[in-house]
C-alpha positions in Angstrom: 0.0 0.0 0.0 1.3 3.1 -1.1 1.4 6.4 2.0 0.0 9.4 0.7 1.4 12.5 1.2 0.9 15.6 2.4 1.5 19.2 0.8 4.5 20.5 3.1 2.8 23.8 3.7 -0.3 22.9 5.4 -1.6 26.2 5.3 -2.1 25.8 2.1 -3.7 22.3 1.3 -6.4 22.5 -1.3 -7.8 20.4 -3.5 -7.4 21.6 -6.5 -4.6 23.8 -8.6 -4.3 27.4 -8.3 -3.9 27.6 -12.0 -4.9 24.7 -14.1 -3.8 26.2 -17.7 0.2 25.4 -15.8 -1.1 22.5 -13.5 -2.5 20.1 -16.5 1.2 19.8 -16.9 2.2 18.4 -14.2 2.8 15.0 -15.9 4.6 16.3 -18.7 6.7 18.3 -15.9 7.9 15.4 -14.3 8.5 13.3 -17.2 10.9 15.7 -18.4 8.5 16.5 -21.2 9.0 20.5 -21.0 10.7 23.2 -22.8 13.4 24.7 -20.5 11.2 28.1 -20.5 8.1 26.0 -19.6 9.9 23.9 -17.0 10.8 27.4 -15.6 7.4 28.6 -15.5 6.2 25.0 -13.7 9.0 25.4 -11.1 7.5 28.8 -10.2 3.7 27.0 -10.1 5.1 25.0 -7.8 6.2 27.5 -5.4 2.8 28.6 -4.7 0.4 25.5 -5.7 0.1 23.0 -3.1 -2.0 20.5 -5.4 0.6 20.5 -7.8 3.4 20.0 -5.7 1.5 17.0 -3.6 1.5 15.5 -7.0 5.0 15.7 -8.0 5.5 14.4 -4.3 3.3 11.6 -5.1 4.9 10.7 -8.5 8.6 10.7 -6.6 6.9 8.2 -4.1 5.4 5.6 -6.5 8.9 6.2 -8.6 11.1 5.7 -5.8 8.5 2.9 -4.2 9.3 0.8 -7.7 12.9 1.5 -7.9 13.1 0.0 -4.2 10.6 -3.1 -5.7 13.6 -3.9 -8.7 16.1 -4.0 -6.4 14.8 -6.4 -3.9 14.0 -8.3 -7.2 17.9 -8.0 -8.4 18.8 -9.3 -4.9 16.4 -12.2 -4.9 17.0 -13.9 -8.4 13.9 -16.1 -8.0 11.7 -14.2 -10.3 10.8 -17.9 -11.9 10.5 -16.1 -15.8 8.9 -13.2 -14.9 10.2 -10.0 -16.9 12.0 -7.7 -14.9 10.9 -4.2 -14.0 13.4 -1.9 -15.5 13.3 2.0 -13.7 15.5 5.0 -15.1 16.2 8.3 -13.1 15.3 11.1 -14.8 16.9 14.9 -13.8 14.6 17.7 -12.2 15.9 20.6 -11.0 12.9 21.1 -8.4 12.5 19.3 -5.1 11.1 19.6 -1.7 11.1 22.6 -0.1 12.8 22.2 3.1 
């Protein structure tokens, strides 16, 4: 089961984006999908939407949840045939506020 979790300023937790013409690209953001000036502008979304960044924070945790998965699989060979699940970092320049 996967923990949710939560926007990191909690005076700010909404349920939906602040601006939805930036946050429908969220996905595209975090795929690495973006034009450097668009990525830019995203960033700077992020700053101030709380939806948006829970998401991104939600995409790390499913991302890093299935890189931990493949390599309990590399350390257990017994995967009797099954394919293995290949992961790949990609580069973001945001993270977490701290």
């Amino acid at each position: 089961m996967i923990e949710r979790i939560e926007p990191t300023n909690r005076l700010e937790r909404s349920t939906a984006c602040s601006d939805p013409r930036i946050g429908v690209r969220v996905y595209d953001y975090y795929n690495g999908a973006l034009e450097p000036e668009d990525v830019r502008a995203f960033e700077q979304h992020l700053i101030q939407c709380s939806h948006c960044e829970k998401v991104v924070l939600e995409l790390d945790h499913i991302y890093f949840s299935l890189e931990d998965a493949e390599n309990e699989r590399s350390q257990n060979p017994d995967n009797s045939g099954q394919d293995r699940l290949r992961v790949e970092q990609i580069q973001r320049v945001w993270r977490k506020r701290s």
